[in-house]
C-alpha positions as CSV (number, residue, x, y, z in Angstrom):
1,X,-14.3,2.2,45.3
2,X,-14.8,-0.9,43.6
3,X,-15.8,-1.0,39.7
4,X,-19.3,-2.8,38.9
5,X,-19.7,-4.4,35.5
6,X,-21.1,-1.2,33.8
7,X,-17.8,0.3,35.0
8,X,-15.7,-2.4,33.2
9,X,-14.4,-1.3,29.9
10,X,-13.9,-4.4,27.7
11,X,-12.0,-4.0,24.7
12,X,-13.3,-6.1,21.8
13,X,-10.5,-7.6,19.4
14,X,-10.8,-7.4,15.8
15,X,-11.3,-11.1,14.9
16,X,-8.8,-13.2,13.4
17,X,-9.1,-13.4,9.4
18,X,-8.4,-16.0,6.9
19,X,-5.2,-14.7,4.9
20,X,-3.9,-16.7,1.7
21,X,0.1,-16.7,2.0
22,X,2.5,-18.6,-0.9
23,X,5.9,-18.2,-0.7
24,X,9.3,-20.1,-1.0
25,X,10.9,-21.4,1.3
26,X,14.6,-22.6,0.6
27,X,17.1,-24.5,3.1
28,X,20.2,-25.3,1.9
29,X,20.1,-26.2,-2.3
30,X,16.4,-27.3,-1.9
31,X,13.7,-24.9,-2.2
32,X,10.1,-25.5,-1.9
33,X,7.0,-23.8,-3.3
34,X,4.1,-23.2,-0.4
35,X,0.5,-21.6,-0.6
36,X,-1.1,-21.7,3.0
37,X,-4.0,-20.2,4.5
38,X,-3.4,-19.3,7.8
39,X,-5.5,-17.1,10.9
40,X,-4.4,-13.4,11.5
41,X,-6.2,-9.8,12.0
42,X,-3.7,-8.4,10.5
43,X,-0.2,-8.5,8.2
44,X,1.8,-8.6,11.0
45,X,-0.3,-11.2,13.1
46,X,-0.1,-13.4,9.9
47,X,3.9,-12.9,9.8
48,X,3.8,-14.6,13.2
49,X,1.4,-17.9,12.0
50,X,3.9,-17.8,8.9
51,X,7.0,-18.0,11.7
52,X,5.1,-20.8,13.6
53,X,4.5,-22.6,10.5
54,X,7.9,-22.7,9.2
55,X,8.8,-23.7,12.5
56,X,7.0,-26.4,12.8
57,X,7.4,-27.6,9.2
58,X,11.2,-27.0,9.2
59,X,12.2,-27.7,12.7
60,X,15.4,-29.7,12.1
61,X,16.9,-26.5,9.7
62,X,19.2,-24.6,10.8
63,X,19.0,-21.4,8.3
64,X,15.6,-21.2,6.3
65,X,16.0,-18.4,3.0
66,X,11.7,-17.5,2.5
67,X,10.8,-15.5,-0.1
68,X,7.1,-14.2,0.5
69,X,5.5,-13.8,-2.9
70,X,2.0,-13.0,-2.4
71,X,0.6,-12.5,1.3
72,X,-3.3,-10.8,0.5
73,X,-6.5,-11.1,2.8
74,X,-9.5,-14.2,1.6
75,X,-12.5,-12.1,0.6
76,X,-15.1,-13.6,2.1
77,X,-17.9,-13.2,-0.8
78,X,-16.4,-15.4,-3.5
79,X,-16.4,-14.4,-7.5
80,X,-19.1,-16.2,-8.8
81,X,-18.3,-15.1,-12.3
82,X,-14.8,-17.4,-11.8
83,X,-17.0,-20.4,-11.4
84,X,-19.7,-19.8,-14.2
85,X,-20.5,-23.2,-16.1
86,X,-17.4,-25.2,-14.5
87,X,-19.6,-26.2,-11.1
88,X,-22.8,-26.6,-10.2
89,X,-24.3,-26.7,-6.2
């Protein structure tokens, strides 16, 4: 018997998040402070971007030492209260 499209069952993937990430990243004697935003739906989805972008950023190292310092989900309804007097729209 062959499944019509009522008879499909499609899953629906949580969409992909914005996720602020700043760690250190050090190879060899130099170590370098990074804050990046990067796409993920959840902590471990991010851990893979943050793998991609180190590869991509150090690609010629042979041993990178990252320290993750702060790895927390962008709220997507901003504090206005942080901005009060400083900017104006």
């Amino acid at each position: 018997m062959t499944n019509t499209w009522e008879d499909v069952a499609w899953e629906d993937s949580a969409p992909a998040k914005e996720w602020v990430v700043e760690y250190i990243a050090k190879v060899e004697s130099d170590a370098t402070h990074h804050l990046s935003v990067l796409l993920g739906t959840d902590m471990e989805d991010v851990q893979r971007s943050l793998m991609r972008e180190l590869r991509a950023t150090y690609h010629t190292a042979a041993e990178i030492e990252v320290t993750v310092l702060r790895m927390e989900e962008i709220e997507k309804e901003p504090n206005a209260a942080l901005f009060a007097g400083a900017f104006t729209p």
